[in-house]
DRENZAVEX-348786 format. One record per atom (N, C-alpha, C): residue in three letters; y, z, x. Coordinates in steps of 0.2 Angstrom, whole numbers, padded with zeros to 4 digits, always signed. Example, Ala and Ser with C-alpha at 12.3 -4.5 7.8 and 13.67 -1.06 7.14 Angstrom:
! residues 2
ALA-0028+0039+0066ALA-0022+0039+0062ALA-0016+0039+0066SER-0011+0035+0064SER-0005+0036+0068SER+0000+0039+0064
This chain:
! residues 77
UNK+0137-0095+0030UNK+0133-0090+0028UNK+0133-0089+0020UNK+0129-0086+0019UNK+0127-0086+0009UNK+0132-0081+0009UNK+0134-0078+0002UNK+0139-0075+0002UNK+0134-0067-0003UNK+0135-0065+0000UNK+0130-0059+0000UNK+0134-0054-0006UNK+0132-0048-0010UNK+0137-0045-0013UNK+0135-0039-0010UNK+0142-0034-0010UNK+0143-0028-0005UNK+0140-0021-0011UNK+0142-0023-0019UNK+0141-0019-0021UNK+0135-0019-0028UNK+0129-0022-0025UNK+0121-0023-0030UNK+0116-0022-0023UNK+0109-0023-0025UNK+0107-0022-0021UNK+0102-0030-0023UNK+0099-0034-0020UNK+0099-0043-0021UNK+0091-0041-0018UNK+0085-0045-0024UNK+0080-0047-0020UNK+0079-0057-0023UNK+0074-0057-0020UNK+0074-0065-0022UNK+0067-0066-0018UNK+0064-0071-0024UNK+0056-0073-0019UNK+0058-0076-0013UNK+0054-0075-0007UNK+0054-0079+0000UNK+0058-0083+0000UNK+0057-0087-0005UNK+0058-0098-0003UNK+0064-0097-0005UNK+0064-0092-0010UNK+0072-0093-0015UNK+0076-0090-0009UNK+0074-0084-0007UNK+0080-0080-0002UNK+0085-0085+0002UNK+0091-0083+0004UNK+0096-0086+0008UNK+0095-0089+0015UNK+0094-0093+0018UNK+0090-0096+0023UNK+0093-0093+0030UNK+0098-0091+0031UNK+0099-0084+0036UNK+0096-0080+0036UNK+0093-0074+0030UNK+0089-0071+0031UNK+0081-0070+0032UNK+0078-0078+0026UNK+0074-0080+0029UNK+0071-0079+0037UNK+0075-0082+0040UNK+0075-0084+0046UNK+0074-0077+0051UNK+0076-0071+0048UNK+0076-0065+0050UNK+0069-0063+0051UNK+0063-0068+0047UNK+0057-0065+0047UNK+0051-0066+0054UNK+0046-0061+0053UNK+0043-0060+0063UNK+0036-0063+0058UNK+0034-0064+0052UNK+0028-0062+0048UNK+0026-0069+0049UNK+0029-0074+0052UNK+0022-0082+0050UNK+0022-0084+0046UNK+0024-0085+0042UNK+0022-0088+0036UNK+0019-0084+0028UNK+0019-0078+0031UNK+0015-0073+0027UNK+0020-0068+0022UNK+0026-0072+0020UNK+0033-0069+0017UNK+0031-0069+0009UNK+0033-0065+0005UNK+0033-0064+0000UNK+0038-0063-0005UNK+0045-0060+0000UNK+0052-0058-0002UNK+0056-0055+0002UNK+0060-0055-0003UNK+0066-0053+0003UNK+0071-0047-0001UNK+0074-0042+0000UNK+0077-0039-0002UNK+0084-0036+0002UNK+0090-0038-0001UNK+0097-0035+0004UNK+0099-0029+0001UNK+0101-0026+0005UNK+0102-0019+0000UNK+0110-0017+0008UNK+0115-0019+0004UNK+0123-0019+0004UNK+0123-0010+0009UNK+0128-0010+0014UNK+0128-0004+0017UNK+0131+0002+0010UNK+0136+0000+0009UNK+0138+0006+0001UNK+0132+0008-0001UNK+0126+0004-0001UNK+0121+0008-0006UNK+0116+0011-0001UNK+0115+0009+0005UNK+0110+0009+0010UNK+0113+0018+0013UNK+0118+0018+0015UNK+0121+0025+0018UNK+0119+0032+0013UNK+0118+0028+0007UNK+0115+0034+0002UNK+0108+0034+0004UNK+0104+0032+0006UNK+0097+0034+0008UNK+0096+0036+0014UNK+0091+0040+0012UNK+0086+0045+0018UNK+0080+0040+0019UNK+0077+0038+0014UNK+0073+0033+0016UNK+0071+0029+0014UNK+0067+0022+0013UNK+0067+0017+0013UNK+0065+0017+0004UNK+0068+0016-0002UNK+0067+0016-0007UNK+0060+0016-0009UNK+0055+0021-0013UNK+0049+0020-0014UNK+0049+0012-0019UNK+0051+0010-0022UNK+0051+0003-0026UNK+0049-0003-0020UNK+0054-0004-0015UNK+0054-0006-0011UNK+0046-0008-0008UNK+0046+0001-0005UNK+0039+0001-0001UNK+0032-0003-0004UNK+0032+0001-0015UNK+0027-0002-0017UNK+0027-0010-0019UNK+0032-0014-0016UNK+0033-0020-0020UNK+0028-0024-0014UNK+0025-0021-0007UNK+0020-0025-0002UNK+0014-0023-0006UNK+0011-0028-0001UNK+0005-0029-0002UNK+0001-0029+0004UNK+0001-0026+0008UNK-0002-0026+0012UNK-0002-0023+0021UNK+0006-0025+0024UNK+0008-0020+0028UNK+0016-0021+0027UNK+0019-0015+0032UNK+0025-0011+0030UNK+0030-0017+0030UNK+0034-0016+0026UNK+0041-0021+0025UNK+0045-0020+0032UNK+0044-0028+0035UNK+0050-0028+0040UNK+0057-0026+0037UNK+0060-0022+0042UNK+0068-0021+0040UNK+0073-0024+0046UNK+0077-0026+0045UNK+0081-0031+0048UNK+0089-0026+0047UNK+0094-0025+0051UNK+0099-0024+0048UNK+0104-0029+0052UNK+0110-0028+0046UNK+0113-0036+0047UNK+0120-0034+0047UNK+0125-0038+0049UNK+0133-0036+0047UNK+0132-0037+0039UNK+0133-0031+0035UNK+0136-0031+0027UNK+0130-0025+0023UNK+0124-0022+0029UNK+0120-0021+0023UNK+0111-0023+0028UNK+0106-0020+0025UNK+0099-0021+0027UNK+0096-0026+0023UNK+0091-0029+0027UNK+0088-0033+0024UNK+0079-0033+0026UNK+0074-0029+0021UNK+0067-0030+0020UNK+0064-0036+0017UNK+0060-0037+0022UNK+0055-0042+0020UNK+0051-0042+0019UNK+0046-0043+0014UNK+0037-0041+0013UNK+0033-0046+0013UNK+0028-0046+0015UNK+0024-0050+0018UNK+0015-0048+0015UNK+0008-0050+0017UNK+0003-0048+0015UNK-0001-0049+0021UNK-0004-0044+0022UNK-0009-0046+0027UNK-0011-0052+0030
């Protein structure tokens, strides 16, 4: 497994992302990115980062959670 950092929060476009997480997606083909955001930083939020939310284009960011931390994926209609 890719070696994730516990203390940033990590985006990378779709194809670039870590192919475990990739793999995390329900979207089809229709990926855009991917976003890890480390528990340390995650336990601080009430809710899903507005940056986050506006980085879609179209419906709501898949959220996945994983051993180390969440993982958002955005996608387009």
């Amino acid at each position: 497994m890719t070696q994730l950092t516990t203390t940033a929060i990590q985006v990378w476009p779709f194809r670039s992302a870590p192919k475990e997480l990739r793999e995390l997606s329900h979207h089809g083909g229709d990926e855009d990115w991917v976003v890890f955001v480390p528990t340390e930083i995650y336990q601080d939020f009430v809710y899903m980062p507005r940056w986050i939310e506006v980085m879609d284009s179209g419906c709501d960011p898949q959220v996945a959670h994983v051993n180390g931390g969440v993982v958002y994926i955005g996608a387009h209609a």
